[in-house]
C-alpha positions as CSV (number, residue, x, y, z in Angstrom):
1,X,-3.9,-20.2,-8.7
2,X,-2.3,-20.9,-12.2
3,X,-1.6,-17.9,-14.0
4,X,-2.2,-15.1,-10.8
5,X,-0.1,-12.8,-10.4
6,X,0.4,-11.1,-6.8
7,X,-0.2,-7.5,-7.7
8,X,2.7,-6.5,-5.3
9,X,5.2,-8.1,-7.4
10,X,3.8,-5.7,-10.8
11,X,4.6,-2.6,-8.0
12,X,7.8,-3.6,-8.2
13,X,7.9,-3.0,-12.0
14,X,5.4,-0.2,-12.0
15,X,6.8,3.2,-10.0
16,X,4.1,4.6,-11.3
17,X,1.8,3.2,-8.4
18,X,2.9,5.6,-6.2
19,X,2.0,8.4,-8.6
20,X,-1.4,6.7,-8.7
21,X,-2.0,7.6,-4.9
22,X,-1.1,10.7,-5.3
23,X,-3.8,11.7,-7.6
24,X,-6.3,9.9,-5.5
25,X,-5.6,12.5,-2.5
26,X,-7.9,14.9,-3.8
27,X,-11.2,12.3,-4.0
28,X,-11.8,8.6,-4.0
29,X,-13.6,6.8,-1.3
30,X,-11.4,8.9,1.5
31,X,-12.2,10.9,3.8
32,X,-10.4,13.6,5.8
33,X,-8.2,11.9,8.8
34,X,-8.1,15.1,10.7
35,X,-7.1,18.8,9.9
36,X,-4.1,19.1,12.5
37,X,-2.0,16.3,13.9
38,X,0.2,16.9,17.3
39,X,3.7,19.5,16.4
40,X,1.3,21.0,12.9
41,X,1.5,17.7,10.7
42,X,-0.6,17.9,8.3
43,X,-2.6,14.9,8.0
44,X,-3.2,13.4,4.4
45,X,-7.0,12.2,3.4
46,X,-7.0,8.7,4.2
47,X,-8.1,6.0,1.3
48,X,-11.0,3.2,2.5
49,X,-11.0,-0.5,0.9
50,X,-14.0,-1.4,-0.1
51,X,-12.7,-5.6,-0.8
52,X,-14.8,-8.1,0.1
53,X,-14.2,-11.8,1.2
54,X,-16.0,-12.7,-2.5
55,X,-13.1,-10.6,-4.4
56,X,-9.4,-12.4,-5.6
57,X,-6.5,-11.5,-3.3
58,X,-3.9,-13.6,-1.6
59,X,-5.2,-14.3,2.3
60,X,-1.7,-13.6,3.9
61,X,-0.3,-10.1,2.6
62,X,-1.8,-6.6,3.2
63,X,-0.8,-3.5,1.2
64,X,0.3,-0.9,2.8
65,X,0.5,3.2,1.8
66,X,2.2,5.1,4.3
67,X,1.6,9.0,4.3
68,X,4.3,11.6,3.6
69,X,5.0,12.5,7.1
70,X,5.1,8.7,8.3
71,X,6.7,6.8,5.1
72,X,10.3,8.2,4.2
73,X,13.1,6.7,1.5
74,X,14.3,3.2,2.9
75,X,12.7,3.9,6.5
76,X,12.0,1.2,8.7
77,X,9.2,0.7,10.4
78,X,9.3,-1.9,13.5
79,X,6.5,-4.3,13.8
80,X,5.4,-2.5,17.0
81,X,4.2,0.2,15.3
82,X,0.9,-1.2,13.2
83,X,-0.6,-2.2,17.3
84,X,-1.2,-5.5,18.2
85,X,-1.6,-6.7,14.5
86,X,0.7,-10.1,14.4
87,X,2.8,-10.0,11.6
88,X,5.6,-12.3,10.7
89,X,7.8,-9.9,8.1
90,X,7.4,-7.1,6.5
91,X,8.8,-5.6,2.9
92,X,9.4,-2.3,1.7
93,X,8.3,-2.5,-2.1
94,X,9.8,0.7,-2.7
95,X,12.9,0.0,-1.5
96,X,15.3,2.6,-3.2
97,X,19.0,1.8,-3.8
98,X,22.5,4.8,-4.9
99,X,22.2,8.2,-4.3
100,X,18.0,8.6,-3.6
101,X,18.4,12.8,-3.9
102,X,19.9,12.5,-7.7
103,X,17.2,10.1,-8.5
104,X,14.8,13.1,-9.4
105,X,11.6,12.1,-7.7
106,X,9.3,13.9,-6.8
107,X,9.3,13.8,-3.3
108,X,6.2,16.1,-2.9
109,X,3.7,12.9,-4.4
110,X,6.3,9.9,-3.6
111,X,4.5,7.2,-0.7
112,X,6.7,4.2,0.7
113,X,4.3,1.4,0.1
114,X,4.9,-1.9,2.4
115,X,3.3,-5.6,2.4
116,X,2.9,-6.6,5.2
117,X,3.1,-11.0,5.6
118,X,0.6,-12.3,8.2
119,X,0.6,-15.6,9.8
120,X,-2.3,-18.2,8.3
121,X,-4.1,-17.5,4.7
122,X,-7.3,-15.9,5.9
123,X,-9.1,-13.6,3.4
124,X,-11.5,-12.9,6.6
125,X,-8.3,-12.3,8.8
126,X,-6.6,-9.8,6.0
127,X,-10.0,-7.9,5.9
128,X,-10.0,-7.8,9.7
129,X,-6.2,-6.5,9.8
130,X,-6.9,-3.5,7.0
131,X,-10.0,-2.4,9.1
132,X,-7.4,-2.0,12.3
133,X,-5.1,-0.2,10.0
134,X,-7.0,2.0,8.7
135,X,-7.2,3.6,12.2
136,X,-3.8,3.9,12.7
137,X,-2.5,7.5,12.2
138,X,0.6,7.3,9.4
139,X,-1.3,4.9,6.9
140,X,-2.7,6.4,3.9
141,X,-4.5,3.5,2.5
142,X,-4.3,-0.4,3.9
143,X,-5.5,-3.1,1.4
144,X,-5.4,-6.9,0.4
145,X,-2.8,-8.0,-2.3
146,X,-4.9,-8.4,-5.1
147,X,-4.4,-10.9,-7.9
148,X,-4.0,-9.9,-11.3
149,X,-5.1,-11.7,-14.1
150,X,-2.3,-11.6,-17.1
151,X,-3.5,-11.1,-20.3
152,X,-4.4,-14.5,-22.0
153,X,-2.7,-13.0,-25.4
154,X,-0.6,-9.6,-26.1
155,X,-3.0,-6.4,-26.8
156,X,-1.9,-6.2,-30.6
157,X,-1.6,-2.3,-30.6
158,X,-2.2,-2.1,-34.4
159,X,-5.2,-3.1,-34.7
């Protein structure tokens, strides 16, 4: 695992992630949830992983997108709420800090992203866990915590 990067760790210096799932409401591999939740919520186009057990992420997190009306600034979400999935801990990776209403976000495409630690290192297990949280109403997307590979040198942007 020399030189792998956890790709939850680059969310923490990328914001722009969440913009990223925002312009993927309108396509990618999703498809509708359901036009009307219960009190008129408005149910946003869930996003399908497609990972295999042959692909490179770590066997013990899951990713997690919440959708606008589920996911909030800082809010908590108890481990009673993904079901009967067993997880030990889980992390809000956008985790804001000081006054969140003079950051100036965009509130309208902002998505509280979570990982979500599981017991064991099982690639088949984390596969198992995204399929059962992907039919849980609140989560726009559920996928395994890829690995990045770094660069072996620095893009030289010169050349």
């Amino acid at each position: 695992m020399k030189n792998k990067i956890p790709a939850y760790i680059v969310l923490f210096a990328l914001p722009a992630a969440i913009l990223l799932v925002a312009s993927c409401q309108n396509g990618f591999i999703g498809q509708q949830a359901g036009n009307q939740g219960t009190e008129g919520i408005q149910f946003e186009r869930k996003i399908y992983n497609s990972s295999t057990i042959d692909d490179d992420f770590d066997g013990s997190r899951v990713i997690v997108i919440m959708d606008k009306n589920t996911g909030g600034p800082n809010k908590r979400h108890e481990k009673s709420f993904f079901g009967g999935i067993e997880i030990e801990a889980i992390k809000d990776l956008t985790e804001l800090a000081g006054d969140i209403h003079a950051m100036g976000i965009n509130w309208d495409i902002w998505r509280q992203i979570l990982c979500l630690q599981l017991p064991g290192n099982s690639k088949e297990n984390v596969l198992n866990v995204i399929h059962q949280l992907e039919r849980i109403d609140g989560i726009k997307y559920a996928g395994p915590n890829h690995y990045l590979q770094p660069f072996a040198t620095i893009p030289n942007e010169d050349a």
